[in-house]
PyMOL Python script that loads the backbone (N, CA, C, O; Angstrom):
from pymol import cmd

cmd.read_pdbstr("""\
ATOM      1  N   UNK A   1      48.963  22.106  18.333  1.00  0.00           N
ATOM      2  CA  UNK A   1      48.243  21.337  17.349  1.00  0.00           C
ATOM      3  C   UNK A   1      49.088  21.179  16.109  1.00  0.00           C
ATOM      4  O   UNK A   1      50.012  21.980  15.971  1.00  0.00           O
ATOM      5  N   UNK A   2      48.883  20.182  15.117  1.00  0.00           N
ATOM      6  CA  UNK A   2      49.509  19.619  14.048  1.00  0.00           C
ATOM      7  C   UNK A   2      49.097  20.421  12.874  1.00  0.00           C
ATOM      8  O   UNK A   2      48.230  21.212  13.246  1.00  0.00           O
ATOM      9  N   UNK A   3      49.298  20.521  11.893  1.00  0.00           N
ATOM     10  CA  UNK A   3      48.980  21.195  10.550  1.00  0.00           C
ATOM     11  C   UNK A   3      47.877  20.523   9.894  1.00  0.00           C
ATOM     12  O   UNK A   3      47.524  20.944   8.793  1.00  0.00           O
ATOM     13  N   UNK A   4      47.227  19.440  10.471  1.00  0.00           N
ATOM     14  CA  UNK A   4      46.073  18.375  10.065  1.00  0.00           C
ATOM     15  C   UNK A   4      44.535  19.271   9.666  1.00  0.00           C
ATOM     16  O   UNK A   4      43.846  19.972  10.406  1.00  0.00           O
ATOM     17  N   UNK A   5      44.395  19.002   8.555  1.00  0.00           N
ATOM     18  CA  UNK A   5      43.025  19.853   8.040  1.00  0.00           C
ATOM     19  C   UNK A   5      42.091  18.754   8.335  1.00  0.00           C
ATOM     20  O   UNK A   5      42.312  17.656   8.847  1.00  0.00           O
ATOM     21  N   UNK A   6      41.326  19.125   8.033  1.00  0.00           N
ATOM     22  CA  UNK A   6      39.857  18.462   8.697  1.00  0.00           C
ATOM     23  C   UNK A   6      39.445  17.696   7.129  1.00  0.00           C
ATOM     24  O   UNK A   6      39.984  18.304   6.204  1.00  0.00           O
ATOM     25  N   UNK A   7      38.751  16.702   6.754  1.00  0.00           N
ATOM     26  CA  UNK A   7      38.580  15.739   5.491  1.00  0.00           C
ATOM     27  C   UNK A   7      37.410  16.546   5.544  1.00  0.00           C
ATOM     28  O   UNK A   7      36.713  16.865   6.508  1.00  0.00           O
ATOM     29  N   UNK A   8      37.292  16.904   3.947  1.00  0.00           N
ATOM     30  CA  UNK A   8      36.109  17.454   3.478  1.00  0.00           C
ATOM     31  C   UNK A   8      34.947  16.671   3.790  1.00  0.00           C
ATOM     32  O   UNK A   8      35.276  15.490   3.903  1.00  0.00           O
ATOM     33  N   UNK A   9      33.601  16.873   3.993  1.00  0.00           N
ATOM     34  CA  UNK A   9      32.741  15.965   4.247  1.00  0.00           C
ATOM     35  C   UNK A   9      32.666  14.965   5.322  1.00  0.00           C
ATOM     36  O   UNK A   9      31.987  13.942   5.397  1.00  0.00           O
ATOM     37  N   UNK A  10      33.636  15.560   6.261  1.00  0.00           N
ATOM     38  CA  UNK A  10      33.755  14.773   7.489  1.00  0.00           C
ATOM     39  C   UNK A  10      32.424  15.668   8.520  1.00  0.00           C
ATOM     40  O   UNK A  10      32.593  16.805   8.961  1.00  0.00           O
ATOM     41  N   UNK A  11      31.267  14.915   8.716  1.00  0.00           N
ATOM     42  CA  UNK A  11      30.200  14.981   9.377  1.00  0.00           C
ATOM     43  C   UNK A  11      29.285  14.950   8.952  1.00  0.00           C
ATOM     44  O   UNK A  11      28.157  14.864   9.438  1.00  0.00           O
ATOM     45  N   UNK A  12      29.695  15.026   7.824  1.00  0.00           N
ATOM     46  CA  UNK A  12      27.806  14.655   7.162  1.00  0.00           C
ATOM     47  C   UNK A  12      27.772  13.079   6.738  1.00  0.00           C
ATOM     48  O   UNK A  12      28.623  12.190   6.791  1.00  0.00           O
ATOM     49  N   UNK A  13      26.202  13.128   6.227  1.00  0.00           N
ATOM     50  CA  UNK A  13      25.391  11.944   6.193  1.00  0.00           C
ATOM     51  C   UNK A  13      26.167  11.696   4.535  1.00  0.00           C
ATOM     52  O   UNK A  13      26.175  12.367   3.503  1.00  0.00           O
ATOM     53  N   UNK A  14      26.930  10.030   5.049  1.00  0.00           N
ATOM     54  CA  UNK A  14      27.710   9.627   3.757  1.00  0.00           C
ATOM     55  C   UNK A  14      26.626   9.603   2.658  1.00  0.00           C
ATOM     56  O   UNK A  14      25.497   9.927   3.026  1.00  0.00           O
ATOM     57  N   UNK A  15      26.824   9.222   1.190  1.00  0.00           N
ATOM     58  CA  UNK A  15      25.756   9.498   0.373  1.00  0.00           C
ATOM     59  C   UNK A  15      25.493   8.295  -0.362  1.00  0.00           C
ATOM     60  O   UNK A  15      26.382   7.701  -0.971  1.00  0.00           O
ATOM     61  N   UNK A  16      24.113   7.860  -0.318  1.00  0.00           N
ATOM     62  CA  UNK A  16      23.899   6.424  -0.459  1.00  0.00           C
ATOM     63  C   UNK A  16      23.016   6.348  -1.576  1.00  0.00           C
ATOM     64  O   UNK A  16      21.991   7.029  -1.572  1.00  0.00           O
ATOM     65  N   UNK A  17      23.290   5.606  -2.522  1.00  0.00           N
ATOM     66  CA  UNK A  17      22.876   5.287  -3.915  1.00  0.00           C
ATOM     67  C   UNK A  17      21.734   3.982  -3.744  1.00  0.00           C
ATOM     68  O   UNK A  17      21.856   3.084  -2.911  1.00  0.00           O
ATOM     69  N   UNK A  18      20.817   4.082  -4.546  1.00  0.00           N
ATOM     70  CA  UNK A  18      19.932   2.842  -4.546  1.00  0.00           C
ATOM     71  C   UNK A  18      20.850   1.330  -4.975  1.00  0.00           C
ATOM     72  O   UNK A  18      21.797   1.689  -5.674  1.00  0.00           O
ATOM     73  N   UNK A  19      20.860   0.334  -4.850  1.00  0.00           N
ATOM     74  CA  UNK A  19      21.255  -0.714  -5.140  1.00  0.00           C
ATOM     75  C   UNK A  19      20.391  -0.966  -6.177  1.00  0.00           C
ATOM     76  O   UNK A  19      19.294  -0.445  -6.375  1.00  0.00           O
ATOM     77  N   UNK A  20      20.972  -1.817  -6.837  1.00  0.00           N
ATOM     78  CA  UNK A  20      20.484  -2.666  -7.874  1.00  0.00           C
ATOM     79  C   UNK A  20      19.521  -4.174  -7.507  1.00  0.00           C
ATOM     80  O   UNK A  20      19.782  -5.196  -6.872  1.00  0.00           O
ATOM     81  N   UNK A  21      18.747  -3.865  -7.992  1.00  0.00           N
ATOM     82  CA  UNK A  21      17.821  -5.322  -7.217  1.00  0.00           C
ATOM     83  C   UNK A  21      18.271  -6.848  -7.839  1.00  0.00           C
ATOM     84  O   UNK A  21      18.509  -7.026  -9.034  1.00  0.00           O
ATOM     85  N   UNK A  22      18.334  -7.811  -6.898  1.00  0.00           N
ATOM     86  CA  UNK A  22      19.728  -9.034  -6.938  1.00  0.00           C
ATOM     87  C   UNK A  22      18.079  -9.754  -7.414  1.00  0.00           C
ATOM     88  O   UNK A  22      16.961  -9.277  -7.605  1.00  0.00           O
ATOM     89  N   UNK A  23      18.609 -10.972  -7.459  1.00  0.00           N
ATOM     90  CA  UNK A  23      17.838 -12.026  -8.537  1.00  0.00           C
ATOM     91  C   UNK A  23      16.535 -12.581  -7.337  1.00  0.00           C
ATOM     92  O   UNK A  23      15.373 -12.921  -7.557  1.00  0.00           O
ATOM     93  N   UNK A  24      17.357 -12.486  -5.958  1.00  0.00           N
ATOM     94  CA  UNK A  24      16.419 -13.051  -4.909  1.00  0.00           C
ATOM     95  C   UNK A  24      15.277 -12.113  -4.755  1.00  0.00           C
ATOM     96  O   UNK A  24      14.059 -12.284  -4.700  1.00  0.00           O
ATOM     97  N   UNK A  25      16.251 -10.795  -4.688  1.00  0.00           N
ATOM     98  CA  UNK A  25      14.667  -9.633  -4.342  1.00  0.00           C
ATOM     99  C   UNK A  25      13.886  -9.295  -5.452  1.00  0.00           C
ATOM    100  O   UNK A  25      13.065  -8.378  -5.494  1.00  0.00           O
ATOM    101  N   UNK A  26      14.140  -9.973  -6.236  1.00  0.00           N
ATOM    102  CA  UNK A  26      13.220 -10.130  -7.646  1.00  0.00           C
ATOM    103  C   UNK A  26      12.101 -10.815  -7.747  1.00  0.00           C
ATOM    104  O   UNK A  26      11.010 -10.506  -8.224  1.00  0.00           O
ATOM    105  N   UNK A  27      12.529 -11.885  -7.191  1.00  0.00           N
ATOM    106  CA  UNK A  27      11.665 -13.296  -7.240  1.00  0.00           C
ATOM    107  C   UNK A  27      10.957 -13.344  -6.366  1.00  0.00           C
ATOM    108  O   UNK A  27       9.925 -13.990  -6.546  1.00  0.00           O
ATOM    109  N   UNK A  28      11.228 -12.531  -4.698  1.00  0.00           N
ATOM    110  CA  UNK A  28      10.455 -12.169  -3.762  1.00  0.00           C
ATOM    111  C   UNK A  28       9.274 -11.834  -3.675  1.00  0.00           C
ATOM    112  O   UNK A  28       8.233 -12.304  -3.214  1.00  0.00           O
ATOM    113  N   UNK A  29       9.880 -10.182  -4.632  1.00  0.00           N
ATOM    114  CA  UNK A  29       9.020  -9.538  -5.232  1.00  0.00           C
ATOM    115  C   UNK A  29       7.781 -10.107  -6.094  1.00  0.00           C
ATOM    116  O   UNK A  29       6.598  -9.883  -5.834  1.00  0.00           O
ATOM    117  N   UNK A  30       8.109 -10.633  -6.823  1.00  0.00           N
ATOM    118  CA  UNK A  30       7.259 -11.483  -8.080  1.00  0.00           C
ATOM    119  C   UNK A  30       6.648 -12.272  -7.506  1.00  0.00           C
ATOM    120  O   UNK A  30       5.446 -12.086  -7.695  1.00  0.00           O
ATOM    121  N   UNK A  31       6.931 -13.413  -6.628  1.00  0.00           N
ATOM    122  CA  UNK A  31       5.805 -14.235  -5.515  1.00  0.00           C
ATOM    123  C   UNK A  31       4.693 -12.864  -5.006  1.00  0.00           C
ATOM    124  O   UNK A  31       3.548 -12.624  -5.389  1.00  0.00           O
ATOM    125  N   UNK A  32       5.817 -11.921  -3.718  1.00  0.00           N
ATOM    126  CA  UNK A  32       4.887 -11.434  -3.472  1.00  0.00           C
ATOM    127  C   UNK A  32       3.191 -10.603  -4.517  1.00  0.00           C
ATOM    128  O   UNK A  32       1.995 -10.434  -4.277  1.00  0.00           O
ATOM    129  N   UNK A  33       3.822 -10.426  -5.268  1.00  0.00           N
ATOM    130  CA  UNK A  33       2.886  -9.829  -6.236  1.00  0.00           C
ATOM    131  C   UNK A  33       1.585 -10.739  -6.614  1.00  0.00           C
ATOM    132  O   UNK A  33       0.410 -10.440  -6.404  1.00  0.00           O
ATOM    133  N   UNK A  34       1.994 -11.697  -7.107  1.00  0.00           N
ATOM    134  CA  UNK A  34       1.349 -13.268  -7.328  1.00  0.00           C
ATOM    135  C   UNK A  34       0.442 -13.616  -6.640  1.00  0.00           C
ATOM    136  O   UNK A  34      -0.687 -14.003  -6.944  1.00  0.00           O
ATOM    137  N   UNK A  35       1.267 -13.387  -5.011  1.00  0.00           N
ATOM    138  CA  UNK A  35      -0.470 -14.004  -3.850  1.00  0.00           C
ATOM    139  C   UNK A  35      -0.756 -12.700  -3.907  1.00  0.00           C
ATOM    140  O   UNK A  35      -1.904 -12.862  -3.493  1.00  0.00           O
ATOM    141  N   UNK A  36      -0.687 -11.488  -4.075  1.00  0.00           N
ATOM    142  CA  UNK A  36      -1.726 -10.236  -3.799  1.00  0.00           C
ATOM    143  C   UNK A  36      -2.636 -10.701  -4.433  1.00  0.00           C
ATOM    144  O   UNK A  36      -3.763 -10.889  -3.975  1.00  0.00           O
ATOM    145  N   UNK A  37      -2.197 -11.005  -5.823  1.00  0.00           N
ATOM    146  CA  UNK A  37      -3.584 -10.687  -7.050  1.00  0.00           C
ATOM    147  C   UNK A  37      -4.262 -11.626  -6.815  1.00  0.00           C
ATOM    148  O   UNK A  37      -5.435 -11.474  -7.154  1.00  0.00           O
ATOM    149  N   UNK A  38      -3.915 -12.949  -6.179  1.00  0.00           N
ATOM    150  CA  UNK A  38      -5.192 -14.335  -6.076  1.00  0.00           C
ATOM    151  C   UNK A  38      -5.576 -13.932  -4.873  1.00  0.00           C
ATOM    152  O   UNK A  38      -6.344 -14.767  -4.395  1.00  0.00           O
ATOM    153  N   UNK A  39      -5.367 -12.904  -4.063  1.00  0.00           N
ATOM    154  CA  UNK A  39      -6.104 -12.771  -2.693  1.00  0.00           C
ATOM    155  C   UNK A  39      -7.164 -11.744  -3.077  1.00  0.00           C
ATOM    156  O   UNK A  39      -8.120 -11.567  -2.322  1.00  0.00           O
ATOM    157  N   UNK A  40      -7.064 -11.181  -4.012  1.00  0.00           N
ATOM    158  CA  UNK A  40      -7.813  -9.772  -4.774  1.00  0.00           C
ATOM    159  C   UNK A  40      -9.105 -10.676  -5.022  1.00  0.00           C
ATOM    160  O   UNK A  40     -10.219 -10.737  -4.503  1.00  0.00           O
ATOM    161  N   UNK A  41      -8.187 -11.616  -6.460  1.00  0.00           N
ATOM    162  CA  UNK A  41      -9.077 -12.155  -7.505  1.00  0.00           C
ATOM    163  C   UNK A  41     -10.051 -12.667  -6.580  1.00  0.00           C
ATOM    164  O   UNK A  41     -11.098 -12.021  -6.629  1.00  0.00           O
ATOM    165  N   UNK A  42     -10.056 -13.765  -5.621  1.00  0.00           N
ATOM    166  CA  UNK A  42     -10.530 -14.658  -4.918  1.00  0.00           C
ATOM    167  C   UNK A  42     -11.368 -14.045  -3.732  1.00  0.00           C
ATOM    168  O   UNK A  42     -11.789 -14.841  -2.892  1.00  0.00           O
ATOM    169  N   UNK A  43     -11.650 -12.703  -3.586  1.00  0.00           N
ATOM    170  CA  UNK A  43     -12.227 -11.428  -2.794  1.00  0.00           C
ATOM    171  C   UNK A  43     -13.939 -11.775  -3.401  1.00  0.00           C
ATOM    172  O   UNK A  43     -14.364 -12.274  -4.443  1.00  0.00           O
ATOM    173  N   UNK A  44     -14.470 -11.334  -2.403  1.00  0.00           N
ATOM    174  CA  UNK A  44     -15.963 -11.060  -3.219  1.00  0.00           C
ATOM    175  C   UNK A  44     -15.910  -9.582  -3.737  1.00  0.00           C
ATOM    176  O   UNK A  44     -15.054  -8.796  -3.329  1.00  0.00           O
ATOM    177  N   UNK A  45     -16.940  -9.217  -4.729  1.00  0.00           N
ATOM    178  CA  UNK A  45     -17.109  -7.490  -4.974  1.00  0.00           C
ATOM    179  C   UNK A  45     -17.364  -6.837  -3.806  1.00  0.00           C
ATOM    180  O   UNK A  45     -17.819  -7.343  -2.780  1.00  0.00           O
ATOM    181  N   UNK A  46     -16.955  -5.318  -4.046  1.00  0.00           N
ATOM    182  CA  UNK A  46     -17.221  -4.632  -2.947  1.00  0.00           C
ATOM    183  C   UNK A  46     -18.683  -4.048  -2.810  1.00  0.00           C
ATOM    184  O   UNK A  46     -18.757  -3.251  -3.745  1.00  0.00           O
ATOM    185  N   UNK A  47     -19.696  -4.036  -2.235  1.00  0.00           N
ATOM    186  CA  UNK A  47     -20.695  -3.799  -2.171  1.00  0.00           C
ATOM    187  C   UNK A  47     -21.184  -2.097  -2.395  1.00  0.00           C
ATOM    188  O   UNK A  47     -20.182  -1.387  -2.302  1.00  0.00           O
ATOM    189  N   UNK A  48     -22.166  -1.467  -2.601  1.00  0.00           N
ATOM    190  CA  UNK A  48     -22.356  -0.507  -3.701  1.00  0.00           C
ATOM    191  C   UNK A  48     -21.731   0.668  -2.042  1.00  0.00           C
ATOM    192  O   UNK A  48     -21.194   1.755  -2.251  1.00  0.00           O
ATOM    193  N   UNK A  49     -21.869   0.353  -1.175  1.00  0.00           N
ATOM    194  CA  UNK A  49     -21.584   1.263   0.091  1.00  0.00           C
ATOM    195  C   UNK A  49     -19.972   1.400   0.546  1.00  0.00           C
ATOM    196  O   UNK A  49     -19.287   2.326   0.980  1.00  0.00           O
ATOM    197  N   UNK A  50     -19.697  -0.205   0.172  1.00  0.00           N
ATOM    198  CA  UNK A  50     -18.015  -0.295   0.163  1.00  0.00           C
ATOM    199  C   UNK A  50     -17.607   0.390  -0.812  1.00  0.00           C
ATOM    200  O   UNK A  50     -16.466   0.797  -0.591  1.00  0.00           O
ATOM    201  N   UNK A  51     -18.055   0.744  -1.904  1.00  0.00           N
ATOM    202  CA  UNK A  51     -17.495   1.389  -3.035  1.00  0.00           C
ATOM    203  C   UNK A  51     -17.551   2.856  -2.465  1.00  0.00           C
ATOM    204  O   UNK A  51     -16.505   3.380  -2.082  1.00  0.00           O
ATOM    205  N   UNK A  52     -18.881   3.603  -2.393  1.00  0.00           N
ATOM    206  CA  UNK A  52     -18.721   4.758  -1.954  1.00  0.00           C
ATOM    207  C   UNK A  52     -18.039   5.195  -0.288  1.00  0.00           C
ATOM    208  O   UNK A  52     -17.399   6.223  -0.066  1.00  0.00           O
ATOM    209  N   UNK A  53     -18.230   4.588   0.296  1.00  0.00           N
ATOM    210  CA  UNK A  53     -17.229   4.413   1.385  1.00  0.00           C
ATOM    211  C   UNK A  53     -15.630   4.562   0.792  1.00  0.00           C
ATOM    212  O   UNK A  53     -15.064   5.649   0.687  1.00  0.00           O
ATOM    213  N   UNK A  54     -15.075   3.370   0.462  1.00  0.00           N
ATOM    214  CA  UNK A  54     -13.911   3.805  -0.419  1.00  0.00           C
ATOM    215  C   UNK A  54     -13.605   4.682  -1.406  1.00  0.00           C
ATOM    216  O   UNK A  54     -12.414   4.964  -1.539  1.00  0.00           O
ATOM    217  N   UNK A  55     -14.351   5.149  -2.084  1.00  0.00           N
ATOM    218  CA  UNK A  55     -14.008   6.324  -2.974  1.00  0.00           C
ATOM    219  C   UNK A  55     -13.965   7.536  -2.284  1.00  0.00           C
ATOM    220  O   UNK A  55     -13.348   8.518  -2.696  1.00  0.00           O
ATOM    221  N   UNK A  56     -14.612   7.495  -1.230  1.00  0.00           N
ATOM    222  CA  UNK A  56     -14.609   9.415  -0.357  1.00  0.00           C
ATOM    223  C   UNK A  56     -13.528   9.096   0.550  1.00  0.00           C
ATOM    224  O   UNK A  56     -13.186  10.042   1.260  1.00  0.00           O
ATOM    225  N   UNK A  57     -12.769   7.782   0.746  1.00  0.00           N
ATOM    226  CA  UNK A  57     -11.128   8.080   1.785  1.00  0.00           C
ATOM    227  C   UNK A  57     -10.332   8.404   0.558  1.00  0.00           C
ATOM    228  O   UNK A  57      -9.661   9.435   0.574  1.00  0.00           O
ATOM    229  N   UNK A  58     -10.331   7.704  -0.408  1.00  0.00           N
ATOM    230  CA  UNK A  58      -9.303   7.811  -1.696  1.00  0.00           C
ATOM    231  C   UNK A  58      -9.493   9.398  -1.814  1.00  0.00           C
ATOM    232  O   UNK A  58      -8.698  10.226  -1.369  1.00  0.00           O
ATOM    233  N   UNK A  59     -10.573   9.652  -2.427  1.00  0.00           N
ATOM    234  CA  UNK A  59     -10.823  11.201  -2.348  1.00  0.00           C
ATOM    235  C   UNK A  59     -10.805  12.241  -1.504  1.00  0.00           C
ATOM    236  O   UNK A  59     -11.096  13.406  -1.773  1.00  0.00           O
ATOM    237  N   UNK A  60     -10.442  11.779  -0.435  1.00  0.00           N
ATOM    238  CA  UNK A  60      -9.975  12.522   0.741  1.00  0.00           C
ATOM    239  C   UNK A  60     -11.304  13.682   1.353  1.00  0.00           C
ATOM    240  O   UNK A  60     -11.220  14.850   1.735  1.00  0.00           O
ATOM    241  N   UNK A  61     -12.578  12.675   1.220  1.00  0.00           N
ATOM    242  CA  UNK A  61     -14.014  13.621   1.275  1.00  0.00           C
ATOM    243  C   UNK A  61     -14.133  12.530   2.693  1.00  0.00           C
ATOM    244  O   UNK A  61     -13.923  11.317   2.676  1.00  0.00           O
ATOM    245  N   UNK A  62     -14.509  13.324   3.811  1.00  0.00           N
ATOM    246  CA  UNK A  62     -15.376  12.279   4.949  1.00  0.00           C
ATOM    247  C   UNK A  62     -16.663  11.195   4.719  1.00  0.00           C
ATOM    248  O   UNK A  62     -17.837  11.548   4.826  1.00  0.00           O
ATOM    249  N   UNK A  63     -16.356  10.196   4.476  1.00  0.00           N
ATOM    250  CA  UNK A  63     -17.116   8.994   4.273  1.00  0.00           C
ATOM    251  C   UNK A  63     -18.523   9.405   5.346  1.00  0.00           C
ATOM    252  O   UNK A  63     -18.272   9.696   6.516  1.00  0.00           O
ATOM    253  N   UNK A  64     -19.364   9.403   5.062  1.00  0.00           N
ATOM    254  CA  UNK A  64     -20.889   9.236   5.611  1.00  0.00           C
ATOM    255  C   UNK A  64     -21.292   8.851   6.524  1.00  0.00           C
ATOM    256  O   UNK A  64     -21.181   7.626   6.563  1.00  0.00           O
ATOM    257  N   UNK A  65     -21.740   9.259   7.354  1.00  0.00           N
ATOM    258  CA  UNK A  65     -21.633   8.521   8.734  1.00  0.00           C
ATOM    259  C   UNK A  65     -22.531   7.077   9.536  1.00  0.00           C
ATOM    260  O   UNK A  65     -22.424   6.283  10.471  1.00  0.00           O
ATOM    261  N   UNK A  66     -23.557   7.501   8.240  1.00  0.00           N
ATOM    262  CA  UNK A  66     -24.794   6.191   8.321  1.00  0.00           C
ATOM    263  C   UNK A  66     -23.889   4.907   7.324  1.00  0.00           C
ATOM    264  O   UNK A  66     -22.923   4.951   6.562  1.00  0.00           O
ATOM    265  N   UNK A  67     -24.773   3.856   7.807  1.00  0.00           N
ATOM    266  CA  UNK A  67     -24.536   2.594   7.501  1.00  0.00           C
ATOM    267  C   UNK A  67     -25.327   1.721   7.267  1.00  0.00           C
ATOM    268  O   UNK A  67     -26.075   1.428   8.200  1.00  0.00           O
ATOM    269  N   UNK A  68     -25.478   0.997   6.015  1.00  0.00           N
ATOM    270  CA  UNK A  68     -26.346   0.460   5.572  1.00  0.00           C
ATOM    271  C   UNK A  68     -26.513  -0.683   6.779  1.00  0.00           C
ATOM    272  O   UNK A  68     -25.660  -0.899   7.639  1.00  0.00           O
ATOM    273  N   UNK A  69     -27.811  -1.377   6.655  1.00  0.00           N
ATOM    274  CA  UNK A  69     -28.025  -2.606   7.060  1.00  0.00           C
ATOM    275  C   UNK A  69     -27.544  -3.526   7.011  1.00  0.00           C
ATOM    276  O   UNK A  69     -27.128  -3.603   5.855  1.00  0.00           O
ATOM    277  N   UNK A  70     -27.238  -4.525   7.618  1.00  0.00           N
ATOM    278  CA  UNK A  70     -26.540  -5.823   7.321  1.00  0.00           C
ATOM    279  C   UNK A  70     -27.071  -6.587   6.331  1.00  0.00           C
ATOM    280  O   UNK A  70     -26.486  -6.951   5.311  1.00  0.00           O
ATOM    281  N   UNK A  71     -28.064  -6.799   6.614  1.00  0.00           N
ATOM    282  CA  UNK A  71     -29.370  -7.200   5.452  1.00  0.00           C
ATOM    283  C   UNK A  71     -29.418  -6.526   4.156  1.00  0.00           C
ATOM    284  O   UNK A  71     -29.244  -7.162   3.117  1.00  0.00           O
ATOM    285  N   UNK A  72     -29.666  -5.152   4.169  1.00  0.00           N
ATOM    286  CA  UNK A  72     -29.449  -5.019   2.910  1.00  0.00           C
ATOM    287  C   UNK A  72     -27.617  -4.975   2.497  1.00  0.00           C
ATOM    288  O   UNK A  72     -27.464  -5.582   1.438  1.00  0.00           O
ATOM    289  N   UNK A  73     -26.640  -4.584   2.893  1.00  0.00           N
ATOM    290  CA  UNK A  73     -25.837  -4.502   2.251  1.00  0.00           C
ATOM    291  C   UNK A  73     -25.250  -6.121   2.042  1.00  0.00           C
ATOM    292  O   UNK A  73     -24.306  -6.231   1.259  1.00  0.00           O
ATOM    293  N   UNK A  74     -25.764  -7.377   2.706  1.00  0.00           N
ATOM    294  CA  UNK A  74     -25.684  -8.414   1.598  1.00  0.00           C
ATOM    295  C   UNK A  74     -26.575  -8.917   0.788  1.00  0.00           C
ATOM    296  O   UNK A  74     -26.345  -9.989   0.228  1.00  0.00           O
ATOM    297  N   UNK A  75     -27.753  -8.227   0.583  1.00  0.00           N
ATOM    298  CA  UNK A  75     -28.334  -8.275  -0.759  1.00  0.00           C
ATOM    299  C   UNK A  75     -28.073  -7.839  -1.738  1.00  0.00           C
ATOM    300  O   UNK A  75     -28.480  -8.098  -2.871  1.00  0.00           O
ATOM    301  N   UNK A  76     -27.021  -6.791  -1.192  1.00  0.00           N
ATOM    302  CA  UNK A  76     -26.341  -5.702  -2.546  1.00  0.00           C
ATOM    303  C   UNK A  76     -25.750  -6.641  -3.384  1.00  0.00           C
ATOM    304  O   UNK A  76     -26.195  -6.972  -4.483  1.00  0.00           O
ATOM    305  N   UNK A  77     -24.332  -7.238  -2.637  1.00  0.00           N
ATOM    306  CA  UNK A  77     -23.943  -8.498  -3.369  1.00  0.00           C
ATOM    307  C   UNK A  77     -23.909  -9.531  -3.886  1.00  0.00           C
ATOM    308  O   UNK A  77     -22.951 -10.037  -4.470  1.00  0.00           O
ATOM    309  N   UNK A  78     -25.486 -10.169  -3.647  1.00  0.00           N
ATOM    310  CA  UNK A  78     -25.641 -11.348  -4.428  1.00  0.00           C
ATOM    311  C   UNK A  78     -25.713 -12.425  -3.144  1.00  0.00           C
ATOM    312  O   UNK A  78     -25.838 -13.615  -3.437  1.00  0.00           O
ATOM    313  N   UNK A  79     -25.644 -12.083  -1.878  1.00  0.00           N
ATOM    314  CA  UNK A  79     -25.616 -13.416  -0.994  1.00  0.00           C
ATOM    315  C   UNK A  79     -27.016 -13.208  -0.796  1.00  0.00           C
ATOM    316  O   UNK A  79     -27.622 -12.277  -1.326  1.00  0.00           O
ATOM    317  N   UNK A  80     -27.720 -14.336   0.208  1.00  0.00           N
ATOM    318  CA  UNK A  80     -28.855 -14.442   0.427  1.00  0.00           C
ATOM    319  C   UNK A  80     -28.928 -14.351   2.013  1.00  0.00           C
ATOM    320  O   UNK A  80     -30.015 -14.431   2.586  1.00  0.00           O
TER     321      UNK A  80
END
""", "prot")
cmd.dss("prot")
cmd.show_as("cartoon", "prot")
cmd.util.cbc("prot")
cmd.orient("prot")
């Protein structure tokens, strides 16, 4: 064999820095953001069961196992 040492850091995982975000993934970004909020805005409210339903996954509590009526839970909201 040759007198050849081995390169420091030869086998590991090279080390990778975040990039800097370019003008396109900016603007991407910024559309994407744009239709979220008019798909939000343009949402009906969440009904008083969707709310507590969603607050006990957020809260990491088991959501309830009953379920309102169809009937009543769109009276909750204002439809007829």
């Amino acid at each position: 064999m040759t007198g050849h040492r081995k390169q420091a850091g030869t086998g590991r995982k090279p080390c990778r820095t975040r990039r800097a975000v370019t003008g396109v993934q900016a603007a991407t970004e910024a559309g994407l953001e744009a239709y979220i909020e008019r798909i939000v805005r343009a949402a009906p409210p969440f009904t008083a069961s969707q709310r507590a339903r969603l607050a006990a996954i957020l809260n990491g509590v088991a959501p309830a196992a009953g379920r309102a009526s169809r009937k009543a839970a769109d009276h909750e909201d204002g439809r007829a």
